[in-house]
N, C-alpha and C positions, 0 to 999 in steps of 0.2 A: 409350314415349310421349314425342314432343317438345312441347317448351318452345317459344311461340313471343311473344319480345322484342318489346317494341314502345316505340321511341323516338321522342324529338319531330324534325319533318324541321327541316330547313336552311330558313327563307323564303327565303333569297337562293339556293341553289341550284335551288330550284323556278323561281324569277324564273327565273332562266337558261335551262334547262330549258324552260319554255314558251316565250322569246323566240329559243332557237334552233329549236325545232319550229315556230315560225309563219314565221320568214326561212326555216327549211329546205324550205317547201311553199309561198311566193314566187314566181311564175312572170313580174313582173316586179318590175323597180328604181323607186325612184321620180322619175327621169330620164326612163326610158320613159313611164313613166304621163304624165307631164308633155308629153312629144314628142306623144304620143297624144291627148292633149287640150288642146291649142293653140288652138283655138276658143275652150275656155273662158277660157286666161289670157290672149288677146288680148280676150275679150268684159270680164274684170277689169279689163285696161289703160282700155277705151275707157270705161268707167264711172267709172273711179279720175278720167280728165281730163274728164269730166263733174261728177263733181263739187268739180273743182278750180275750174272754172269758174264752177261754181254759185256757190262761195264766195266768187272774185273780186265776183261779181256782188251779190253779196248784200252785200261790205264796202262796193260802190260805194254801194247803196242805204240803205244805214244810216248814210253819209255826208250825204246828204243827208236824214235825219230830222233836224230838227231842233226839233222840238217837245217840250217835258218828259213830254206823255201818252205818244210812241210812244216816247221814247227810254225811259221806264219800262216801258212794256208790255214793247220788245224784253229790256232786262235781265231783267226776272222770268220769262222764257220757259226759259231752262236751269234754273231750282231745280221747274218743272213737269217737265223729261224728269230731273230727277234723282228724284225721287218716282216716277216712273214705270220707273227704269231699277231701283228698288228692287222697287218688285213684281214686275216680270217676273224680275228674279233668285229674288226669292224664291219666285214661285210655280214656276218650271224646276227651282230645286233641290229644291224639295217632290217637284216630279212625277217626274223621276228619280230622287233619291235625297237631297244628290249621289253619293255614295258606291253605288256597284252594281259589279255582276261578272257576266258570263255565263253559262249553265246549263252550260256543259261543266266553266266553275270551280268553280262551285257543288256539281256534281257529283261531280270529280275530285279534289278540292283543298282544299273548306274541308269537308269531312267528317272529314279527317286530323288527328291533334294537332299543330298547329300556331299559332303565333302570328298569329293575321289584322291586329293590326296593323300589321306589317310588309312585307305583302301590301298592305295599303286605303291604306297612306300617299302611296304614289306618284299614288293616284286622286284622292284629296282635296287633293291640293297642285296639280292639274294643274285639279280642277275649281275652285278657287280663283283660279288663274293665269287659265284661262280668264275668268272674268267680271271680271280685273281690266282684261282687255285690252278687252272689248269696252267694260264702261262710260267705259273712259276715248277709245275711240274716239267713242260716244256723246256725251261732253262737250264733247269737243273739237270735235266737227265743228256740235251746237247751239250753242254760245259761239262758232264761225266764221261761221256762219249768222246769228248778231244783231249780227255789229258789233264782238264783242269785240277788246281789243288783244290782242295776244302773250302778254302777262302773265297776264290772266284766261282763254284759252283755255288753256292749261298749266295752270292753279288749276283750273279745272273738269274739265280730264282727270284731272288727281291726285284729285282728290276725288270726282268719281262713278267712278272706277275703283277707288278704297281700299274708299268706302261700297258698293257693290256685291260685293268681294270678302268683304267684314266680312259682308255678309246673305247668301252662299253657305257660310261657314262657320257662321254663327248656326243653320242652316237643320241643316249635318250634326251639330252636338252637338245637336239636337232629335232628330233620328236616331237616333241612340244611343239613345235614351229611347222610340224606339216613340210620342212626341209629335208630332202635328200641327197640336194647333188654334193653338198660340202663332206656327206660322208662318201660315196662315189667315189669322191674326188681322192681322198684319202687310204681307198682300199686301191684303187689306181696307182697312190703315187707309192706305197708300201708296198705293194708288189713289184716293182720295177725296183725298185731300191732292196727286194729278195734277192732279185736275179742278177741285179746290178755286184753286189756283196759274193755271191758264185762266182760272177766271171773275177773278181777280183782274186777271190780264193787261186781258181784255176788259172791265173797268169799270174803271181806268185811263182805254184809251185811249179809252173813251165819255164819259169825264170825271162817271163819278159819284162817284166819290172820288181821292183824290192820294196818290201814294205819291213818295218822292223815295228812291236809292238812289243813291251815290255811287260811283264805284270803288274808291274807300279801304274803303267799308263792304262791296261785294261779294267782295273780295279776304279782307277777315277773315271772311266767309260761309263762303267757301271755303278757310279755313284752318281753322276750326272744323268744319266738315263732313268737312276733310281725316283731322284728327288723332281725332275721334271714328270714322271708320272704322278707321283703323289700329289704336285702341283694341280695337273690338269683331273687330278680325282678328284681333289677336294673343288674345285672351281666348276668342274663343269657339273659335278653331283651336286651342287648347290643350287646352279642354273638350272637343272635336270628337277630336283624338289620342289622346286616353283609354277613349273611350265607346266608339272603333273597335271593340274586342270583344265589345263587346256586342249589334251590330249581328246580327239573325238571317239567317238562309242566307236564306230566303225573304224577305226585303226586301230582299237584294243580287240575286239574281236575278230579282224582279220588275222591276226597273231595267235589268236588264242586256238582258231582253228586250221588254220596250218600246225601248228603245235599238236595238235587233235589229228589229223590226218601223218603227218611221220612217225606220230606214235604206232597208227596202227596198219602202217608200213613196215615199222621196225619190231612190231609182234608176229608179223609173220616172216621176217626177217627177207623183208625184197627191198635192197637197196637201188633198185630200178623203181621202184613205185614210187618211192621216199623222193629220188631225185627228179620223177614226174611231177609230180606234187611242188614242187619250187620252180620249174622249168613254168609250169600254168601259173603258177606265182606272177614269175617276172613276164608273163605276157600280157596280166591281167594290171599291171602297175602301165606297162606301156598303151596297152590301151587299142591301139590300132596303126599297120602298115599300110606304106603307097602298094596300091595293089599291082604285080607286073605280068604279062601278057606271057603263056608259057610259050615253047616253040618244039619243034623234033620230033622224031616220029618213031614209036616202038620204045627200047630204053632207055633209047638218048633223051626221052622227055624225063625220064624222074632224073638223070644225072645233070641236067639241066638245070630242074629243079633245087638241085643240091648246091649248084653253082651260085643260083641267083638268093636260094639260102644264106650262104660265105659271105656272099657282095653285099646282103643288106646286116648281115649282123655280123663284122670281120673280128668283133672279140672273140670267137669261137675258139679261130686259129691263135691265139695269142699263147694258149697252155703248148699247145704243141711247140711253138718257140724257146717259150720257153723251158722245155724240157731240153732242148737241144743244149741245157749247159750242162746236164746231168751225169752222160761218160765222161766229161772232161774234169766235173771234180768228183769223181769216184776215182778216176787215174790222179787226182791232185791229192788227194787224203788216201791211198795206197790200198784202193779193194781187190786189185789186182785181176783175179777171173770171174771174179763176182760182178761186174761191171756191165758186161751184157743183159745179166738177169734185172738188175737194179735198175739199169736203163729200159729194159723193156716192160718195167712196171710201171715204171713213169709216164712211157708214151701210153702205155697202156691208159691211163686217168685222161692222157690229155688227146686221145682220140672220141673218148665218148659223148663231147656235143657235136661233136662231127657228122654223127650216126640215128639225126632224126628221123631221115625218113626209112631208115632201117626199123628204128621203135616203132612207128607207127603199123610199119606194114607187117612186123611182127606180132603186134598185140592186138590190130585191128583187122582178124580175120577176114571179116566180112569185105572192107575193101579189097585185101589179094587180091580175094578169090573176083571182084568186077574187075580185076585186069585180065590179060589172057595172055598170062605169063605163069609158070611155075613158080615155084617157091624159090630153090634155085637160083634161077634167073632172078627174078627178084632183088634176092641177097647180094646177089653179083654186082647187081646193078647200084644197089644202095653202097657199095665200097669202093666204088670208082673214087670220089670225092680225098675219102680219108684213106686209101691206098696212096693217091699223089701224095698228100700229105705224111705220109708216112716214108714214102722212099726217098722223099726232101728231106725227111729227117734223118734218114740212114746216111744219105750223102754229106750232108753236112758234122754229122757225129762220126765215119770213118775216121780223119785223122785220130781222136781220142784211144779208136781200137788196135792203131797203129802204133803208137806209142808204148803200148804193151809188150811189144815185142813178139806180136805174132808176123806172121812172111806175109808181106806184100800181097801174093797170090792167094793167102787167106782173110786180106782185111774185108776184103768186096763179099764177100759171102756170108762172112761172119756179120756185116752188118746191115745184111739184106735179112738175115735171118733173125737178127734182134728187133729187127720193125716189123719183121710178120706178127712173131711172138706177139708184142703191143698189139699188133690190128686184130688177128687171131683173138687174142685175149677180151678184148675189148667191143668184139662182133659176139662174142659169146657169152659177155656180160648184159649185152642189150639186146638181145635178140631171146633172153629166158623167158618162156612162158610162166605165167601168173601160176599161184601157187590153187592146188584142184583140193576142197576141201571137201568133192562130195566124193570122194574116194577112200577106202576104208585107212583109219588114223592104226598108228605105230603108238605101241604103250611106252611111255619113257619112265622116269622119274620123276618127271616136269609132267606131265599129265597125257593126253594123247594129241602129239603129230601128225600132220598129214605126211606120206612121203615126199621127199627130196626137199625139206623145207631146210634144213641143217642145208643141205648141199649150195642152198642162195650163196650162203658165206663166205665160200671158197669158187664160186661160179668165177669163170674168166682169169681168176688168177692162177686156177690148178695149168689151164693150158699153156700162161705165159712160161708157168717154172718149169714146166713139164718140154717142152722147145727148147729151151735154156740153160737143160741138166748137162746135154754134153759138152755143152762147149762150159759152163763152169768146171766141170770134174776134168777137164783136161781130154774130151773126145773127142772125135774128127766130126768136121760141119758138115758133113755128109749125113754121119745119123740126125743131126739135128734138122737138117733137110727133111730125110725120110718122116721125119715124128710132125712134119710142121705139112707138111701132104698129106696124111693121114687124117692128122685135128684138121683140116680144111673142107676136106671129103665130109666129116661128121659134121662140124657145123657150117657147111653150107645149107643142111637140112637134109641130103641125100640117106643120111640113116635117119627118120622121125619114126618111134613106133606110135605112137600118136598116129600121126597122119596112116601107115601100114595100118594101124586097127578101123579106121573110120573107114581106109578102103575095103578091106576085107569082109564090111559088115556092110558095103554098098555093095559088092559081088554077091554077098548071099542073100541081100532084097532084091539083087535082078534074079536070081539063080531061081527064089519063090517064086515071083513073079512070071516068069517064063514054065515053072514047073506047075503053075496055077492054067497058064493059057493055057498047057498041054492036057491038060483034066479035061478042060472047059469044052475042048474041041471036041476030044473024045465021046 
């Protein structure tokens, strides 16, 4: 009878171990990869000097503010994206992790006696690193955008890059603890303290109150903002380095394959799939609803349904609110005609959890088609919901459009037509069908494409701009009407050729068919 030992492994020999088995089944360098997609780092270049120019352009224009309302509105505009640049850190490090591992490691690897510390550390210093680079890229380029000097674009890099990294650590010693409502809590209270920081901006520059902020006083903002991230980096990264083992397999690995799933969302470039994929996230964390009894009969039951949607989960509506501060500081920071379009980008983002049961009956063929209803109809019906929502938001954002200086007789139009644009836009973001790879691929540079995969990119938003062109250039809301009829007729589904081929190709199996029985009689 043998004895069989069982000792703790080496983490660093493991490391090795897996890093030579993923180079050793590498089939290219990352030079190659690079040579191979040249498109993209030239499409990087030509963006990068876009918005270098943006910012020249924008120091020219904050040059000439010379007013105490804008020049205050413009400074308080970076402490609204640093509030903002805190929630979304904190809500990404909630929803990943930060801390995860993939199911092959999960599998192979932390089932062993081993020390998982040693193993998590190199992820948690790397997802820290990460958010310190983006938030500081973040501050810097909004403190470039309002006029900042040198001084204070550098102070606001450091500081929403510290305070960002500090709330991606605060986030993994939560982790550790199997805790999440304290980060919740946190992405909650830094989003209202986003929008909270707008309306401040946009009453300001409407002159109903006066705020003066110096650059001696903004500089120790941001020395204070500095040093308190760095605080909560160093203390909660420490807390965070200890808890690492405590962390369970199944909460490293549910990270690691959501991680694994938007990836290969984001290779085929459907940012509908990507955001399915976290939507089944967060129903899969909640676990289960009171179930409610439907009612109505014909379309009134899915608008119903959409009702009692809203009533059980009312975060939904909160984006759409909050967008409703968006023409007001677009007129408060001076975009003039650009306001419309900028506003109806915005609704556009904050109409699409409005529009589940559109997703559904879009991508889940086979139910439609058990209704006995059109497509159409259907779509009609699934925008009863975020249409109210949408013209609440026109009504409430009109004064902003008035303020412009357009006639009276054209505020009500012009802002009926910037909430289609958004619903428009946003009905034809979620309503894209999945990408068809058994259809013959397009040779690129990058290798071969299926059609219309490029087009995911710009899906939903070509139609908000495209609504939104006349009345930016200075044209009457008329054409913009006409153009916003038209994209309606299209994506209502009334032009599918899709759907035209399937029929066509049912007409010529009854046509056989019927030319069969005539044989047969004969």
């Amino acid at each position: 009878m043998s004895t069989q030992h069982t000792h703790p492994a080496d983490e660093r020999e493991i490391r090795r171990l897996v890093s030579d088995w993923r180079s050793g089944r590498a089939t290219k360098t990352l030079w190659e990869a690079i040579q191979d997609g040249y498109v993209v780092v030239l499409s990087v270049l030509v963006i990068g000097a876009m918005l270098v120019a943006l910012v020249v352009r924008a120091q020219g224009a904050a040059a000439g503010c010379t007013e105490a309302g804008c020049q205050s509105a413009r400074t308080l505009l970076p402490f609204a994206v640093l509030a903002g640049a805190l929630a979304l850190a904190a809500a990404v490090a909630r929803l990943f992790g930060p801390v995860l591992a993939s199911a092959a490691e999960g599998f192979w690897i932390f089932d062993a006696p081993l020390n998982r510390a040693r193993l998590l550390r190199g992820r948690l210093v790397a997802g820290v690193l990460l958010a310190l680079v983006v938030g500081a890229l973040a501050g810097a380029l909004v403190a470039a955008l309002t006029g900042s000097s040198a001084v204070l674009i550098a102070a606001w890099a450091v500081a929403t890059g510290l305070a960002a990294a500090g709330m991606v650590a605060f986030a993994a010693a939560e982790q550790g603890l199997e805790r999440g409502w304290i980060t919740r809590t946190a992405v909650l209270l830094f989003s209202v303290l986003a929008v909270a920081a707008l309306v401040v901006v946009v009453g300001i520059a409407a002159g109903w109150f006066g705020l003066t902020l110096t650059n001696d006083r903004e500089l120790l903002v941001t020395v204070v903002v500095a040093v308190a991230g760095l605080v909560l980096l160093l203390v909660a990264g420490a807390i965070a380095l200890r808890r690492l083992n405590q962390i369970r397999r199944a909460r490293l690995v549910s990270g690691g394959s959501l991680v694994s799933g938007m990836a290969g969302a984001m290779y085929a470039l459907d940012l509908g799939l990507a955001r399915d994929i976290v939507v089944e996230r967060r129903a899969v964390e909640r676990g289960h609803v009171r179930p409610r009894k439907g009612g109505g009969l014909g379309l009134a039951a899915l608008v119903r349904r959409d009702l009692q949607r809203l009533l059980r989960t009312p975060t939904v509506f909160g984006p759409v609110v909050a967008t409703m501060v968006v023409p007001y500081a677009c007129v408060a920071l001076g975009f003039g005609n650009f306001t419309p379009m900028i506003s109806a980008l915005a609704l556009f983002g904050a109409l699409v959890p409005l529009m589940g049961t559109l997703r559904v009956l879009t991508r889940t063929v086979g139910l439609a088609r058990c209704l006995p209803f059109s497509g159409p109809e259907l779509r009609q019906a699934s925008l009863v919901v975020p249409g109210i929502a949408a013209l609440i938001w026109a009504i409430v954002t009109m004064p902003a459009l008035l303020s412009l200086g357009n006639a009276v007789t054209d505020v009500l139009p012009t802002g009926l037509i910037t909430a289609i644009a958004g619903l428009l836009g946003a009905t034809r973001w979620t309503a894209a069908k999945p990408i068809d790879f058994g259809q013959p691929m397009l040779a690129t540079q990058a290798g071969a494409l299926p059609p219309g995969m490029l087009a995911n990119l710009v899906r939903g938003f070509e139609v908000t701009l495209l609504i939104t062109a006349p009345v930016v250039f200075g044209g009457h809301w008329l054409i913009a009407a006409v153009i916003a009829a038209i994209v309606f007729w299209f994506v209502m589904g009334n032009f599918d050729m899709q759907a035209l081929q399937e029929q066509q190709e049912q007409q010529k199996q009854e046509l056989a068919k019927a030319k069969a029985e005539r044989n047969r009689r004969r």
